[in-house]
DOFI-456926 format. One record per residue (C-alpha): z, y, x. Coordinates in pm, whole numbers, plus 32768, in hexadecimal, padded with zeros to 4 digits. Last residue first. Example, Ala and Ser with C-alpha at 12.3 -4.5 7.8 and 13.67 -1.06 7.14 Angstrom:
82CA7F968557
830C7E3E84CE
//
This chain:
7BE68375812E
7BF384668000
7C9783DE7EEA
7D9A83077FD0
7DCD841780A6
7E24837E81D2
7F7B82B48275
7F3581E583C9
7EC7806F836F
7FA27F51836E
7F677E1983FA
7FF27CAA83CD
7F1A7B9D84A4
801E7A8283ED
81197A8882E4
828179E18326
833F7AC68229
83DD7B89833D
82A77BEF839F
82437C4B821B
837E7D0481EF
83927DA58360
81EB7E59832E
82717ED481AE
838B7F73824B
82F48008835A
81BA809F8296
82D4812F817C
839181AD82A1
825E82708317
823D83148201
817D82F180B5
81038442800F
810F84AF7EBE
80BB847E7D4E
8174839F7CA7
818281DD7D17
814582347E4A
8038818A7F0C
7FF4805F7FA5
7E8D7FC27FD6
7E177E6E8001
7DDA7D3B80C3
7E187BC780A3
7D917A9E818E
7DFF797280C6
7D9A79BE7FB5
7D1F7B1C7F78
7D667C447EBF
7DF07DAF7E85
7E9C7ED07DFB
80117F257E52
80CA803D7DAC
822680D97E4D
8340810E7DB2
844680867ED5
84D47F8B7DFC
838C7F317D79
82BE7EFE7E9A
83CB7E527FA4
846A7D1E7EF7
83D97D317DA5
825A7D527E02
829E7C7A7F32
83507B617E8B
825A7B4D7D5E
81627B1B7EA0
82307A257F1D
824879717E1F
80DE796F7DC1
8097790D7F12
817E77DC7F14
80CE77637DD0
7F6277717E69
7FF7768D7F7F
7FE6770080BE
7EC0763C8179
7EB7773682AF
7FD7784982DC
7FB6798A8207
7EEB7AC2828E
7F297BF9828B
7E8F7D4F823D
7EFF7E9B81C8
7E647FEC816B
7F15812B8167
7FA5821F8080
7F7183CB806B
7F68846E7EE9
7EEA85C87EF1
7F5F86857DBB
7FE987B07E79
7EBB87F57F2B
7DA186E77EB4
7D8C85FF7DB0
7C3E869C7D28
7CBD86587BC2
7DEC87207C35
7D6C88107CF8
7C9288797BA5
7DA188BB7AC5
7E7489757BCF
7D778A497BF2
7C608A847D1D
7C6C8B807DEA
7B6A8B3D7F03
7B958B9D8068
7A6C8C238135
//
């Protein structure tokens, strides 16, 4: 049975035409970079392919990093955004890089 449910409420659900789809990445960067190299490149990432592109990024690590991208409004990441993302940090010398497939980042 399908539910009406208002605008209000699909949008604190996230769902319909408030569902927001990103995906997660991990990488890795080479053994015994210096803390000061990482923070570099990580400034270099979030200005090199996140910002110009509005997406969001949220994550952690070290040297082993992962996270989730998503766009910086509501709405849904493509497949571009994945392929960009996956060439930057490859062509940025990071290691074991993987991208997930897009999902409902409230829901999944």
């Amino acid at each position: 049975m399908a539910t009406n449910r208002s605008r209000r409420l699909r949008k604190k659900l996230h769902i319909a035409e408030f569902q927001e789809l990103g995906f997660s990445v991990k990488w890795r960067f080479p053994e015994g970079t210096p803390v000061e190299t990482i923070d570099e490149q990580l400034d270099a990432f979030i200005e090199g392919a996140i910002e110009p592109n509005k997406l969001a990024f949220d994550g952690s690590g070290y040297l082993q990093w992962e996270g989730l991208i998503c766009l910086q409004d509501i709405g849904h990441c493509t497949d571009e955004h994945r392929a960009l993302v996956k060439k930057w940090l490859e062509d940025h010398k990071m290691e074991d890089v993987e991208v997930s497939d897009l999902f409902d980042i409230w829901w999944d």
